[in-house]
N, CA, C and O atoms as a Tinker XYZ file with bonds, in Angstrom:
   240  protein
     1  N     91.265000  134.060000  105.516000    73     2
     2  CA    92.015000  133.175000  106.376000    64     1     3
     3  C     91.233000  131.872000  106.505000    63     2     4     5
     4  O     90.006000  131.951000  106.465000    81     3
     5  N     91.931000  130.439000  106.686000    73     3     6
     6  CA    91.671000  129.659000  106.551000    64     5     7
     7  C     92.268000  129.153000  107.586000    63     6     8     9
     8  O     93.491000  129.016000  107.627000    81     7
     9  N     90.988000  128.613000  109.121000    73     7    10
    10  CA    91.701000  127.827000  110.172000    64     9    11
    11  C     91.285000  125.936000  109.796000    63    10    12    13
    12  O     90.175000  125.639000  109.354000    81    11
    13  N     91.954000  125.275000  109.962000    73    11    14
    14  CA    91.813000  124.229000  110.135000    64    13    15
    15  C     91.982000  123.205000  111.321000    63    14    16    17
    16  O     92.988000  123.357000  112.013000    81    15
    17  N     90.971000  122.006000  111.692000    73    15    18
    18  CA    91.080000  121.588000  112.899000    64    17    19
    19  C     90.914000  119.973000  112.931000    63    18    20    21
    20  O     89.930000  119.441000  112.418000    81    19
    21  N     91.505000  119.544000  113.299000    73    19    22
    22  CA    91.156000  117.974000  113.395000    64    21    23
    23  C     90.177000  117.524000  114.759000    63    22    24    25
    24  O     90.582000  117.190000  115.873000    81    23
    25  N     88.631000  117.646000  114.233000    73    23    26
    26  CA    86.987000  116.825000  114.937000    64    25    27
    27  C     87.240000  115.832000  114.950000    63    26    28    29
    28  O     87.955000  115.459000  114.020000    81    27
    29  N     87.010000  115.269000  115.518000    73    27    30
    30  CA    86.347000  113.785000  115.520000    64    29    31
    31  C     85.089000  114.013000  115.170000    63    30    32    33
    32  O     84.537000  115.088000  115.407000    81    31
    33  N     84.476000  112.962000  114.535000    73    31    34
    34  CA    82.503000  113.318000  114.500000    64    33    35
    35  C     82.080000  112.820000  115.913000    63    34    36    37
    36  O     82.746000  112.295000  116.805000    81    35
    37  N     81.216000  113.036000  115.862000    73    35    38
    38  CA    80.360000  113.273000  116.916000    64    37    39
    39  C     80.027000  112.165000  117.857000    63    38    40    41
    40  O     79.787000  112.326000  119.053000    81    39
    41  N     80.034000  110.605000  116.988000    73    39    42
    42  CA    79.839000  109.479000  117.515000    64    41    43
    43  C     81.193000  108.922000  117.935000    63    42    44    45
    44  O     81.068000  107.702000  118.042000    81    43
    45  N     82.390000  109.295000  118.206000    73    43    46
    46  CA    83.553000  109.138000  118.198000    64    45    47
    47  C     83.909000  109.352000  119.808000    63    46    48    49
    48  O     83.730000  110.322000  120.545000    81    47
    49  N     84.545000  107.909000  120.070000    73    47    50
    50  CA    84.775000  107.706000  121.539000    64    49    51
    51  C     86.492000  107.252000  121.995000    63    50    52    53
    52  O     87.250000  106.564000  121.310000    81    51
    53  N     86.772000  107.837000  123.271000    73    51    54
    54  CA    88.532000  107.428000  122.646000    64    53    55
    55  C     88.414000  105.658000  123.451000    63    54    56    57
    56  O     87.407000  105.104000  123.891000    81    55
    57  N     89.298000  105.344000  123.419000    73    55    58
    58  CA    89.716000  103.785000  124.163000    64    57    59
    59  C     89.758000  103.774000  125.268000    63    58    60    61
    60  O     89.567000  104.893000  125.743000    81    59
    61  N     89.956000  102.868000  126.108000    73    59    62
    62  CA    89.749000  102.699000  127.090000    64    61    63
    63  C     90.665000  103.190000  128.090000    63    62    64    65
    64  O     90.223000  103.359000  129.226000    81    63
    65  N     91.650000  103.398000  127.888000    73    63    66
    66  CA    92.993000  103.945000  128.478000    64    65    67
    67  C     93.040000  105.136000  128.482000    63    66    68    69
    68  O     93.305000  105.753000  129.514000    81    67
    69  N     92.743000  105.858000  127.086000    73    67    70
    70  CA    92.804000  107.452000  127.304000    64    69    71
    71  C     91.661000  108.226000  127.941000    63    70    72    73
    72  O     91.690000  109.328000  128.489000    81    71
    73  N     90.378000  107.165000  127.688000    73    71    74
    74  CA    89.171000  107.902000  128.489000    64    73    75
    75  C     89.337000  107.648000  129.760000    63    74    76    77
    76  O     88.435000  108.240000  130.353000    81    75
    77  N     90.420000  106.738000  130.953000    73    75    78
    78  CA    90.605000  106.710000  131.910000    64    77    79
    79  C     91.178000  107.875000  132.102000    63    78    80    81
    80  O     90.565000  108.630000  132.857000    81    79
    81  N     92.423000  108.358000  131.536000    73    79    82
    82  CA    93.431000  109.322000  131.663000    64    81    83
    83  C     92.395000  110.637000  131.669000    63    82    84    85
    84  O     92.392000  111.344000  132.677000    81    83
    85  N     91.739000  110.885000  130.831000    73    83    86
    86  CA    91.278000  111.832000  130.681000    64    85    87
    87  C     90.309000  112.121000  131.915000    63    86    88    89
    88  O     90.220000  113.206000  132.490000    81    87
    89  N     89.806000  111.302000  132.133000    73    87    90
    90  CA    88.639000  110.973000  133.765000    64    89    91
    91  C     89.247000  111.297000  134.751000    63    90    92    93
    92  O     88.640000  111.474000  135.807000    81    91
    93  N     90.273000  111.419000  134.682000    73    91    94
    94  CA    91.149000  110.807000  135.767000    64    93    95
    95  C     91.499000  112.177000  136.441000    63    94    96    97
    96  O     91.806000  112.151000  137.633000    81    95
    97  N     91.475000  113.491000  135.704000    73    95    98
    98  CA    91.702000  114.565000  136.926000    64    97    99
    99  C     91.573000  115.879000  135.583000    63    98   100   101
   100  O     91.185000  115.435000  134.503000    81    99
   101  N     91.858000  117.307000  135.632000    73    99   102
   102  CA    92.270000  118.162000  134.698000    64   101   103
   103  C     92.371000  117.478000  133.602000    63   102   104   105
   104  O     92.691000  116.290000  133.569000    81   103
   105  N     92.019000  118.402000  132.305000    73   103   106
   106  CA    92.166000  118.097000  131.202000    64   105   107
   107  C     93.733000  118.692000  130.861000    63   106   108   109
   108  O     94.148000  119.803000  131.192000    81   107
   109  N     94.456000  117.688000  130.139000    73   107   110
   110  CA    95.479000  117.543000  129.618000    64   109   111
   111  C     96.229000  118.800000  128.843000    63   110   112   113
   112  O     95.421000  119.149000  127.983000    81   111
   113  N     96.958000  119.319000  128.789000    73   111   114
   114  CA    97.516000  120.415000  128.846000    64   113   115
   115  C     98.694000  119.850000  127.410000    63   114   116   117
   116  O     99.318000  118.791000  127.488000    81   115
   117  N     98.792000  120.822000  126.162000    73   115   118
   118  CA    99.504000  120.422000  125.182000    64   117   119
   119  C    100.555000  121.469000  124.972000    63   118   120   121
   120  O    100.021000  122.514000  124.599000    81   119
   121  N    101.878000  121.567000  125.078000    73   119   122
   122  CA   102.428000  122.637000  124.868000    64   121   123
   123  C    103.644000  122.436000  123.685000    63   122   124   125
   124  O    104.528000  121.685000  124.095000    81   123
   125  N    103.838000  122.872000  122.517000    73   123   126
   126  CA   104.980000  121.977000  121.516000    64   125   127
   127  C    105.766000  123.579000  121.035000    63   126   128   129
   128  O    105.398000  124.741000  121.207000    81   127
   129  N    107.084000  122.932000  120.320000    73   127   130
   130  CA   107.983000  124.051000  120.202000    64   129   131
   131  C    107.980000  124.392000  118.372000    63   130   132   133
   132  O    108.466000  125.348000  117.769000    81   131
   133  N    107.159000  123.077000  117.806000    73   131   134
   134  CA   107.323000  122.961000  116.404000    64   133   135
   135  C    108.584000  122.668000  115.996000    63   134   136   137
   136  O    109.162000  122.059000  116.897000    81   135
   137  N    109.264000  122.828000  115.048000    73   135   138
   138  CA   110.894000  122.215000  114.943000    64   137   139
   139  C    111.685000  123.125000  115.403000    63   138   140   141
   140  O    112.766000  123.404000  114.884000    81   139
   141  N    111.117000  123.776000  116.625000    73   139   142
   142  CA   112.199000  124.930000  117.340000    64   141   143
   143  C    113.684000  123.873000  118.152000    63   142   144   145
   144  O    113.373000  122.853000  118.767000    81   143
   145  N    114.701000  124.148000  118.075000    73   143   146
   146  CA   115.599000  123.114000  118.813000    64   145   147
   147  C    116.866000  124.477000  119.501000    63   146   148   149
   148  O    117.514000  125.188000  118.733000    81   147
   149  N    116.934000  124.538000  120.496000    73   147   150
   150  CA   117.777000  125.138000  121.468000    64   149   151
   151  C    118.344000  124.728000  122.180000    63   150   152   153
   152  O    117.727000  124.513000  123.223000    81   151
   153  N    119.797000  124.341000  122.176000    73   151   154
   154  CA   120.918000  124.042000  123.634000    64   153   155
   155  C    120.909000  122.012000  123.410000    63   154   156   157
   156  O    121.106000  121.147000  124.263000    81   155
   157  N    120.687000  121.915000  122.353000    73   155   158
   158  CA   120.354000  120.158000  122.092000    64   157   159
   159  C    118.816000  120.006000  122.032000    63   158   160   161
   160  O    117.925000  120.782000  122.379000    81   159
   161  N    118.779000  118.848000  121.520000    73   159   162
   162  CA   117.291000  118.246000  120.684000    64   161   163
   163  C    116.452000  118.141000  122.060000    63   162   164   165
   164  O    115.224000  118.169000  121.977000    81   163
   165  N    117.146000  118.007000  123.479000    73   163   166
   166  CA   116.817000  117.417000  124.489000    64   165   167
   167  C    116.347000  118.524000  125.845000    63   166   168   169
   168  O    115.890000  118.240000  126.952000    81   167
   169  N    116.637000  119.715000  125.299000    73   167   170
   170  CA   116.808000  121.046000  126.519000    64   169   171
   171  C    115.196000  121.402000  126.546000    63   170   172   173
   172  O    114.558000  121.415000  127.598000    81   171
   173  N    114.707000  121.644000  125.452000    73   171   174
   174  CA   113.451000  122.444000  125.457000    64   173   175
   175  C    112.667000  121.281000  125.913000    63   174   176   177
   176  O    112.596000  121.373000  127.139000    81   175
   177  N    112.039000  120.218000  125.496000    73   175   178
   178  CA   111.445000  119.288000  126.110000    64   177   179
   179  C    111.445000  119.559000  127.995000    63   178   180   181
   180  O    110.573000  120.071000  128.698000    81   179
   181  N    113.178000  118.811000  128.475000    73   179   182
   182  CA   113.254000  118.952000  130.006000    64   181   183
   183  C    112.372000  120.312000  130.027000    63   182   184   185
   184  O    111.144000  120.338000  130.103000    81   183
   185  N    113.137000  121.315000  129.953000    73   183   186
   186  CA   112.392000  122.715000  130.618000    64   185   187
   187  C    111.238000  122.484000  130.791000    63   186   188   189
   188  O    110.808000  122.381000  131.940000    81   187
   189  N    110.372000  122.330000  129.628000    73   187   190
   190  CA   109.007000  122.243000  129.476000    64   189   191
   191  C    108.411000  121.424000  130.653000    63   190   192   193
   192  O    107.667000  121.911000  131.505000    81   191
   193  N    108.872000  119.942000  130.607000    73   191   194
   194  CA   108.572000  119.204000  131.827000    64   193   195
   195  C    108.910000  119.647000  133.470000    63   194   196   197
   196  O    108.258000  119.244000  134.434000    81   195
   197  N    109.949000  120.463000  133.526000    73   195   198
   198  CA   110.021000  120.945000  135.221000    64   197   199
   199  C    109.102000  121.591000  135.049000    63   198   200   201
   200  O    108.211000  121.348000  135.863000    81   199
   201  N    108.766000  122.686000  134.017000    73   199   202
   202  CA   108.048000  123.977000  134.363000    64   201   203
   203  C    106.534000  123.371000  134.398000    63   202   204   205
   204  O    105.756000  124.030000  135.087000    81   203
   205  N    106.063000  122.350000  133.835000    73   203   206
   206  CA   104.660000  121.800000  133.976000    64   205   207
   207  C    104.379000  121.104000  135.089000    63   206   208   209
   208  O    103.245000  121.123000  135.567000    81   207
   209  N    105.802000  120.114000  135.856000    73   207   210
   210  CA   105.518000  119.500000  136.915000    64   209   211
   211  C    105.445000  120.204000  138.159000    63   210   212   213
   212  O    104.993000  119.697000  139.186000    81   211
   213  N    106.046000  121.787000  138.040000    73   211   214
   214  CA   106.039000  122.746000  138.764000    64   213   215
   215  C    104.685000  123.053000  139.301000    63   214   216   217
   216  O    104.209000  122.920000  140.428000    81   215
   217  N    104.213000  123.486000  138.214000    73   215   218
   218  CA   103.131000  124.265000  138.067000    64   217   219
   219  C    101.830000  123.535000  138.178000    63   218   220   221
   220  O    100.731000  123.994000  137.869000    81   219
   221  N    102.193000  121.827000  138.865000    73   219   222
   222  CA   100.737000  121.388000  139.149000    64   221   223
   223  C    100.185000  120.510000  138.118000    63   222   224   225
   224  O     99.012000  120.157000  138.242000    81   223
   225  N    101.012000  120.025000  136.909000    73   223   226
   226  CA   100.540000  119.511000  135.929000    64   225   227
   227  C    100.474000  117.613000  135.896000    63   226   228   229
   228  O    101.602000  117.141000  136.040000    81   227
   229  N     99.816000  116.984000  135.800000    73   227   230
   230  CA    99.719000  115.695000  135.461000    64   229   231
   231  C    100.741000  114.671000  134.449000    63   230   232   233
   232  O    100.936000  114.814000  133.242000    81   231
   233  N    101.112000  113.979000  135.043000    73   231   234
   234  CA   102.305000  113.105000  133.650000    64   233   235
   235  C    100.975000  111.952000  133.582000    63   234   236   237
   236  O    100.082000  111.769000  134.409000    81   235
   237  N    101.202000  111.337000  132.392000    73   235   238
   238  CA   100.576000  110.513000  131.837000    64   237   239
   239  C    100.641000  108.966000  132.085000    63   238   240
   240  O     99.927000  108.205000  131.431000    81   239
């Protein structure tokens, strides 16, 4: 098996905006469906967003 991962090297710093965001409280939470599509292009996204804003999660 073969995992693969996208590093940054080591000397690698983000910009100024995302290292605010990131400072800024909890680390960022990624959740994706891959080309899953259910009930319109537009359903799984919403869900996703009540159920994260529910649950305490940060918008960007």
């Amino acid at each position: 098996m073969r995992l693969l991962a996208a590093v940054p090297p080591p000397s690698w710093e983000p910009g100024a905006r995302p290292a605010e965001f990131l400072g800024a409280g909890p680390p960022p939470v990624f959740a994706g469906f891959g080309s899953f599509v259910a009930g319109g292009p537009e359903h799984p996204s919403a869900l996703l967003v009540k159920a994260f804003r529910t649950a305490g999660g940060r918008d960007p």
